[in-house]
C-alpha positions, 0 to 999 in steps of 0.5 A: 520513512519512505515514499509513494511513486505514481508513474503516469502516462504524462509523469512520475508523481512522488510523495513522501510517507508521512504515516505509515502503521501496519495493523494484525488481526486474527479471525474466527477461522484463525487467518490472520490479516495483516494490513499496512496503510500509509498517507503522504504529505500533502507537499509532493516531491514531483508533481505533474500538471494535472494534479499539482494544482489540487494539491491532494496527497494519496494515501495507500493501503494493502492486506496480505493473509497469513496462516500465523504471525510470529514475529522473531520467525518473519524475516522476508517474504513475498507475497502476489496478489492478482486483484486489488479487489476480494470477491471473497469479502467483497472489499479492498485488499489493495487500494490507493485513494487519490481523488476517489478509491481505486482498487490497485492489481498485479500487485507484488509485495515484499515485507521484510521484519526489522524488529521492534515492531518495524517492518520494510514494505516494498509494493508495486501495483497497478491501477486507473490513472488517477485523473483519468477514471474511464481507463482511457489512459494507460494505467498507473504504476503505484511503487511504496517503499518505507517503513512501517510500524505495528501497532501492538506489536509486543502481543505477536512476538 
């Protein structure tokens, strides 16, 4: 299905996808918000010693705005997003939740429709080390790579 990396300043943390949905809704002024979310597994596939005895698994989530959405005319595409946070709607449009939310910036987005409601996601981000929330550490690099299926899909095709 895919996996979560979280390069730290003391490690890399890897964790496999266990859920992965992408979701597709249209405003009232007709934007279309396209949104993936994913938790991993609670059993980690490395680990470093700051976290490994909580036993927590992270969960993701990141939105992306298109003028239409039509799925057979998708293919690849690309998507910058600067802040994690959106002044506009005054919430997360990049997130990772590990111990407490953090918005994830400098995020780059790579979304690949597969077909059959299956998209590719590859995203980079950064955020707050997740141990360390007075950004006393470097920050952290967050890399998701999996599949992702949408829920509803056959209304978009």
């Amino acid at each position: 299905m895919g996996t979560m990396t979280l390069k730290r300043f003391n490690g890399t943390e890897k964790f496999k996808l266990s859920e992965s949905r992408a979701y597709v809704v249209r405003s009232d002024d007709e934007t279309i918000m396209m949104w993936f979310e994913t938790e991993t597994d609670p059993q980690a596939i490395m680990s470093v010693e700051d976290t490994a005895v909580f036993e927590m698994n992270p969960n993701a989530e990141v939105t992306v705005y298109l003028d239409k959405l039509v799925l057979k005319e998708f293919g690849t595409r690309l998507f910058e997003l600067s802040q994690g946070y959106n002044e506009k709607s005054r919430a997360l449009d990049a997130s990772l939740y590990y111990f407490e939310h953090e918005a994830v910036d400098e995020n780059i987005i790579k979304i690949v429709y597969k077909g059959n409601g299956i998209f590719f996601l590859q995203w980079s981000g950064t955020t707050t080390d997740i141990s360390y929330y007075d950004n006393s550490k470097p920050k952290t690099i967050l890399e998701i790579e999996g599949e992702f299926s949408l829920e509803e899909y056959t209304s978009w095709e």
